[in-house]
N, C-alpha and C positions, 0 to 999 in steps of 0.2 A: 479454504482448503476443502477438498473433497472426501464424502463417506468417512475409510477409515487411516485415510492421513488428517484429517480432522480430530478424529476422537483416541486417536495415540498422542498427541501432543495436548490434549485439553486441560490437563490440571498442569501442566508446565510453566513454570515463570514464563513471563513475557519476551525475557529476555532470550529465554531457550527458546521458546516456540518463533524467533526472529529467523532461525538456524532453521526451521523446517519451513519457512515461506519462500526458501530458495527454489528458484526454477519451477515457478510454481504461476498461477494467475495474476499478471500486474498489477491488478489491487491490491494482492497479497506483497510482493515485490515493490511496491512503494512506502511501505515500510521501512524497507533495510536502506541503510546506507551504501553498503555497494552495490544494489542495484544504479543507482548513478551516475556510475565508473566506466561499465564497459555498458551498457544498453543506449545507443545512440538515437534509435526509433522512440525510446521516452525522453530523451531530453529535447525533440527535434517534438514529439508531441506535448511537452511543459508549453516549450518556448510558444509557438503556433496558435495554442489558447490563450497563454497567460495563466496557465495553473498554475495555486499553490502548492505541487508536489514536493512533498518533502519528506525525507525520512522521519522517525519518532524511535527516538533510543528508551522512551517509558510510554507508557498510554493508562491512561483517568478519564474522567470526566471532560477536561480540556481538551483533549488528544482528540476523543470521541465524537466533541460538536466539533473541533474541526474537521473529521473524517467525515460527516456529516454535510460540510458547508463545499468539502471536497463533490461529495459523490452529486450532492446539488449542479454543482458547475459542469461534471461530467455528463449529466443528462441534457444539459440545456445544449453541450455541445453535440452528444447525440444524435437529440430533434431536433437541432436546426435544420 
């Protein structure tokens, strides 16, 4: 998120701060669970790579090397 829709949500459960990545940058939006539902240009760009796009109803340490392993794939499709 940006400036200060970033720093109004910052001490927020994870759970809350899910509620403010709505309509917001698709990195941020893949996230949420409904983003899924109605956005067809990211299931049409899951499918086309083979990302693992997925929601995450918590985020730790596992959550994080996957967002990680995510944002790796996203660059390789990038620069190709």
């Amino acid at each position: 998120m940006k400036g200060k829709d970033n720093i109004s949500s910052n001490n927020e459960p994870y759970k809350e701060k899910l509620k403010s990545y709505a309509n917001t940058l698709y990195w941020n939006e893949t996230l949420r669970e409904d983003s899924y539902k109605s956005k067809l240009d990211m299931k049409e760009f899951k499918k086309t790579y083979d990302l693992d796009l997925t929601w995450l109803d918590q985020f730790g340490p596992d959550e994080v090397e996957t967002r990680q392993r995510l944002l790796f794939e996203l660059t390789k499709v990038i620069w190709a």
